[in-house]
N, C-alpha and C positions, 0 to 999 in steps of 0.2 A: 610251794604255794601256787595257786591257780594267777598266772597273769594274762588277764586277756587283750588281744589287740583295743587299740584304744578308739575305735571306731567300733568296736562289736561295745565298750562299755559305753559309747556316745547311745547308740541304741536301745542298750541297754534304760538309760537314765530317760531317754525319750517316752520309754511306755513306761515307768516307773510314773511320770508327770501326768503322761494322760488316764492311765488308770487310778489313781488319786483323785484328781480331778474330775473323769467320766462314771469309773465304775465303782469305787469303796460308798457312793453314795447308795449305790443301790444294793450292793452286801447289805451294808443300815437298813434296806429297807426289807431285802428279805428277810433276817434276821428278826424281822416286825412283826416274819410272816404273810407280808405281803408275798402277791404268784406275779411273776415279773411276766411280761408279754415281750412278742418279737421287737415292738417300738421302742420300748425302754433303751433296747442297746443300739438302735439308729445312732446317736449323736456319736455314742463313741466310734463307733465304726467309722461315720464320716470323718471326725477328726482326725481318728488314726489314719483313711485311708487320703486326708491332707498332708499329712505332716512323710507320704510316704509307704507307711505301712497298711498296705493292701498287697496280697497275692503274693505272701512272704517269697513261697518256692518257686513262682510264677516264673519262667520265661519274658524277658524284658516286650520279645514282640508280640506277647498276648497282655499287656500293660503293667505285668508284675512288677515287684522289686526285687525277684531273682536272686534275693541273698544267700550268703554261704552257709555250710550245714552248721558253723559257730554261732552264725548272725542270729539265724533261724531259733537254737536251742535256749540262747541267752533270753530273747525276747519271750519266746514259753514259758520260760522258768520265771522272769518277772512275773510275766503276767499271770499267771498261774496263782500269784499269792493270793489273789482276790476271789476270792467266793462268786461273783460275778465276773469274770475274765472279759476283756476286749473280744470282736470278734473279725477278723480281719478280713472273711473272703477270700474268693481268686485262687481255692482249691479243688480240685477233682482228682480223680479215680486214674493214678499215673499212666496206664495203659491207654487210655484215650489220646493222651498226647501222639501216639502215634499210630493211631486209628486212619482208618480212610480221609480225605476229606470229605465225603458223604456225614461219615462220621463225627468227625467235629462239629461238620454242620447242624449234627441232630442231636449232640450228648455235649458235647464239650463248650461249645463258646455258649449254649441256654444256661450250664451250671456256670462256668466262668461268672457271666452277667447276673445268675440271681435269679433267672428265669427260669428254673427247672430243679431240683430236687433230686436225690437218689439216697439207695439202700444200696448193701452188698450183701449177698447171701452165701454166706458157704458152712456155716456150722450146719451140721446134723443130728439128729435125735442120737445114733450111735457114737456122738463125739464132735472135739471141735480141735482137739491139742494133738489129733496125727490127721490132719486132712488128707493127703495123699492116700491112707489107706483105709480112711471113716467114710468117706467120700460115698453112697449109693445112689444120688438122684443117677439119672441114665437122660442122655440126648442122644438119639439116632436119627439118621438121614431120613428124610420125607421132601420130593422132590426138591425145591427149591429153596430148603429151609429142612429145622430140627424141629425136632418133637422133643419134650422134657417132661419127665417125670419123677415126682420125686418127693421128699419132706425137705426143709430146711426150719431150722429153731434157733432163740435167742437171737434174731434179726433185728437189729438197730435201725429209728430213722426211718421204721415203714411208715409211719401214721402220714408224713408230709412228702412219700417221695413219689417221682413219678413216673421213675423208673427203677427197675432192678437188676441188681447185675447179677446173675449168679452161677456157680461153677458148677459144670457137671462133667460126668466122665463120657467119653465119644469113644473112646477104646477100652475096653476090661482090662485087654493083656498091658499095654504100654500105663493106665492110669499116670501117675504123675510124671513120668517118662514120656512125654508126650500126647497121654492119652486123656487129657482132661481138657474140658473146654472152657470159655467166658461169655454169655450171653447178656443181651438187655432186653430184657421181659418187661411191656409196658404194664403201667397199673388197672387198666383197663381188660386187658387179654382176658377170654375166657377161660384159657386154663389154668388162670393162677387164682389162687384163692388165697385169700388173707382170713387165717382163721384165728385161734382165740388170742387177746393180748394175755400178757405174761410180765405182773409188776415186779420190778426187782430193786433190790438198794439201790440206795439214792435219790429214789422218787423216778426213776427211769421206767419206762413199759417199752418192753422185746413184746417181738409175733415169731406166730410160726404160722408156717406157709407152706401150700400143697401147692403143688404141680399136676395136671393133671391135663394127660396130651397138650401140652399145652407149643402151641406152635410159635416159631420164631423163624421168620427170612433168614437167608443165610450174608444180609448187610448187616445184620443187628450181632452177630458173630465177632467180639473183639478179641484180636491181637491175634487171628488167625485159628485154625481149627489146633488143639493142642498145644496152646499155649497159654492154657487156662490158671493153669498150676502155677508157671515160673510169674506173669503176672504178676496171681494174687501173690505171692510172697514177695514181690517186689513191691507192692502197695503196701501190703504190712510191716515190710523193714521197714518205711520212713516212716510209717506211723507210730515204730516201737521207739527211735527214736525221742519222736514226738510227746508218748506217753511217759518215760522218764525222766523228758526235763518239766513235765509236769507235774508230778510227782516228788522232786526236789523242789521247786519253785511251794509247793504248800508243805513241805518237811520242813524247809529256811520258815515259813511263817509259822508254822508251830512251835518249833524253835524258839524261836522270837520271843513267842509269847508266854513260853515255860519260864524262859529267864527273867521275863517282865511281873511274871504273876510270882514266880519265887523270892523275888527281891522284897514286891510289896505284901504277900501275905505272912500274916504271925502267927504262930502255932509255942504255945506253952513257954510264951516272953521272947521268944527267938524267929527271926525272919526264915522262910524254908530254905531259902538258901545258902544257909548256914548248914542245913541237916547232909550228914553224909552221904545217904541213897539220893535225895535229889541231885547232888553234887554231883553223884557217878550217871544218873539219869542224864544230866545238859553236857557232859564230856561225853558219852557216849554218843549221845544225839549228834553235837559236832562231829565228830571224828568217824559217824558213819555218813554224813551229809558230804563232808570233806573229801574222803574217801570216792562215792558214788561220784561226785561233779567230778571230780580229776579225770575217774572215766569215763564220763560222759564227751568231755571238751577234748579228750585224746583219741577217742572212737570218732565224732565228728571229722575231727582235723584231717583225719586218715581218711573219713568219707569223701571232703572237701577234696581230697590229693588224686581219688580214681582210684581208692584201695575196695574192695568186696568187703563192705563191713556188716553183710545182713547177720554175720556170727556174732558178731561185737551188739547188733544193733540189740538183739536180742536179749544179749548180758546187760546191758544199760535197762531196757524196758525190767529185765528182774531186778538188776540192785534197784533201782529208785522206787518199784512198787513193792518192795521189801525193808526199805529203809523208811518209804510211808508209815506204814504200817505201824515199826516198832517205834517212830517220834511220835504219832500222834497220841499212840498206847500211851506214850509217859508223860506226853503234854497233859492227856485230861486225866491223867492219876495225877501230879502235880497239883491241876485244878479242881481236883475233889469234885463235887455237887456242880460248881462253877462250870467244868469241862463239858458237863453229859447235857446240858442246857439248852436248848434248842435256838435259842437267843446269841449262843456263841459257835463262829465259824467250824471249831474244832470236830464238835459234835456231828454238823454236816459233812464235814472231809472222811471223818471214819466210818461212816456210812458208806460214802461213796467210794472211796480209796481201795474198802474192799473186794472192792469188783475190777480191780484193774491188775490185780494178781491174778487173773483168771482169764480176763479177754486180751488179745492179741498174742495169746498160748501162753499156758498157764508158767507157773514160776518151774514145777518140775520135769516140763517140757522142755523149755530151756535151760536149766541146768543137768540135767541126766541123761535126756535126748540128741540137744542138739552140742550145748557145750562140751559137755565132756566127750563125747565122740571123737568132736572136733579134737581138742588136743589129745586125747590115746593114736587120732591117726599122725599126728603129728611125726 
């Protein structure tokens, strides 16, 4: 059984109270159909960023709360149950952290503060699940700065951001070996262009975006020339992390609510959960939920310790948006007509859930690709 330090379940129980309290009210209302705006989740953010919880992964001397990769995941996974999640702040784009201080001064303490926006660009029209080798935008030297050229597609976060990061290749022969770059392209530059939006589940809209000579000084250059690649993958292990105890955290509330709706609904004199397939549907559910957190909180723990978990981080981001997927399946077959209802949570999460199998490299990315590799070289 999962036992967790008893200051990650203090945590735990802390966002459980403010999410109750700030955000299931506004689940209710989207639910209503109401379109929730940025102010809605003001109060909670301030609450939460009283009681503590602001800038989970933050650095204590940029004002975070610095918490451990346990602390961090427990807190997701609560919050997560909510259709309107808390929104805590106090995160950026991990490469910044050790940017210039020119840089910080221009990218990092504006997002820190709330003061500035960004996007990240590196999917491509030829792909997004082998970047290293889908990779064609092209940045060459122009005196005192780069030129970029290129497509980037399914770009998250353009509509508000005011900057963009994005990677391109600076060497053919070396490509991810050194030869890929990270730049911040402002919204402004003449050679970017934001071209058509692109609606996708969940009520989300991606852009795709042209490059077109588009020039960049060589201060706007993060994390040094060719170091574009190891970066972005270090930004997207925390974030697959991140995306799996997300993932779990609305599995458990699905869960939840299969058990809840099978106890009280009656089908031909009999409660459903009396019926044998429902019976193996909530066993199942548990026991891949069960399964998925153990990994989840033993990959962390191993993060916490200074172990190279981006292999691990990976397998967590597959099992949870894979174990999504098949709870919420049985949740709203359990729920009948009740499930597919636009009125109930469920029906939004499987909309949206299924695009999480997909972004932060797809499920057969990491298992074919990177996992199994990984143990054949073993």
């Amino acid at each position: 059984m999962l036992n967790l330090p008893e200051e990650t379940v203090a945590l735990q129980d802390l966002t459980r109270r403010l999410v109750r309290e700030y955000q299931m009210p506004l689940e209710t209302r989207m639910l209503r159909g109401e379109k929730l705006l940025a102010a809605d989740y003001l109060p909670g953010t301030q609450a939460a960023r009283e009681a503590g919880l602001w800038g989970l992964a933050l650095p204590e001397e940029y004002g975070g709360a610095h918490l451990s990769t346990v602390d961090q995941m427990a807190i997701v996974e609560e919050n997560f149950r909510c259709l309107a999640p808390l929104r805590f702040g106090g995160a950026a784009l991990s490469p910044l952290f050790n940017g210039t201080p020119g840089q910080k001064e221009k990218f990092l303490f504006p997002v820190l503060e709330g003061r500035m926006k960004y996007a990240f660009a590196q999917t491509e029209p030829g792909g997004g699940g082998d970047p290293g080798g889908a990779i064609r935008t092209q940045a060459r030297r122009q005196g005192a700065g780069w030129v970029i050229n290129g497509t980037k597609v399914f770009i998250s976060h353009v509509a508000e951001a005011d900057y963009i990061f994005v990677v391109a290749v600076t060497d053919s022969e070396l490509r991810q070996r050194g030869g890929i770059s990270m730049f911040a392209v402002e919204r402004g530059n003449p050679g970017l262009k934001i071209a058509r939006e692109i609606p996708v589940l969940g009520g989300m809209i991606v852009h795709e975006l042209f490059f077109d000579d588009c020039y960049v000084p060589d201060e706007d250059l993060i994390g040094g020339e060719g170091g574009g690649f190891r970066n972005a993958q270090i930004a997207l292990s925390v974030a697959r992390f991140a995306v799996g105890a997300r993932a779990l955290g609305i599995a458990q509330r699905a869960y939840e609510m299969m058990v809840g709706y099978a106890r009280q609904r009656h089908t031909f004199g009999k409660p459903l959960a009396e019926r044998q397939a429902v019976q193996g549907m909530i066993v199942d559910s548990w026991m891949e939920i069960h399964q998925a957190r153990l990994a989840l909180y033993n990959a962390a723990q191993r993060n916490d310790r200074g172990y190279d978990t981006r292999v691990e981080a990976g397998m967590i981001k597959m099992l949870g948006t894979e174990v999504v997927g098949r709870v919420l399946d049985r949740a709203i077959q359990v729920h009948g007509a009740a499930g597919v209802s636009l009125d109930n949570p469920l029906a939004h999460w499987y909309d949206s859930q299924r695009l999480a199998r997909i972004y932060e490299g797809p499920t057969e990315v990491h298992k074919y690709h990177v996992l199994a590799r990984h143990l054949l070289a073993a």
